[in-house]
N, C-alpha and C positions, 0 to 999 in steps of 0.2 A: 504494500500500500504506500503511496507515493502521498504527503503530506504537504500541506501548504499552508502559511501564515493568510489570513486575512483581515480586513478591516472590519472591526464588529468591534461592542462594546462587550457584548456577550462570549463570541466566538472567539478562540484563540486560535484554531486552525482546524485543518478539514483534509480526510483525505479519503483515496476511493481507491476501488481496485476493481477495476470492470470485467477482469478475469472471475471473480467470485462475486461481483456485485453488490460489496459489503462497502456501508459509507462510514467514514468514521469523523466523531463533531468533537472535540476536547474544548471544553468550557473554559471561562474567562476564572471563573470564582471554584475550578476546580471540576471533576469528573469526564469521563472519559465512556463515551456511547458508540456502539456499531450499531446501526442498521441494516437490515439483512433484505436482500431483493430489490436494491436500488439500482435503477436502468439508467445506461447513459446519460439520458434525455433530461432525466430528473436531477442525477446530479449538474448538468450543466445548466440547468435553471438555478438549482443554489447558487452557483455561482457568478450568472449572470443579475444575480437579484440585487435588488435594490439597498435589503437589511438583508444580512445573511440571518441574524438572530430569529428575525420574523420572519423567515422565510419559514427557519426551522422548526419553529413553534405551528406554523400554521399548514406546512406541508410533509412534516416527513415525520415530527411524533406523531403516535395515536394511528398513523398511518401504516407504519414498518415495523415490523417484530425489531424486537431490539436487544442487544446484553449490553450490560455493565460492565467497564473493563478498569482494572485497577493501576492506577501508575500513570507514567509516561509513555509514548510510544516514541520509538528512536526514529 
């Protein structure tokens, strides 16, 4: 998975792996989410979005199965 800083109050960075389809969001105030079954399309809506934070809030939680991942990712 290929990681990327972006601009967000919330977001610390973001990254995806189109091989396995899994998005990953690491929070501003801590915590570390995969999403599972995230399609190109969508990812690159996140990232052409406006807020990343609200994007994430309003289109990919509640949306996407998801796990909890503990730490950092390198």
């Amino acid at each position: 998975m290929e990681w990327r800083k972006v601009a967000s109050t919330s977001v610390f960075r973001v990254g995806y792996s189109a091989a396995t389809r899994v998005l990953g969001v690491e929070f501003v105030r801590g915590g570390r989410y995969e999403y599972l079954g995230v399609s190109d399309e969508e990812y690159a809506a996140l990232m052409g979005a406006e807020s990343i934070g609200l994007h994430v809030n309003r289109h990919i939680k509640g949306r996407f199965e998801h796990r909890c991942c503990s730490g950092w990712a390198p």
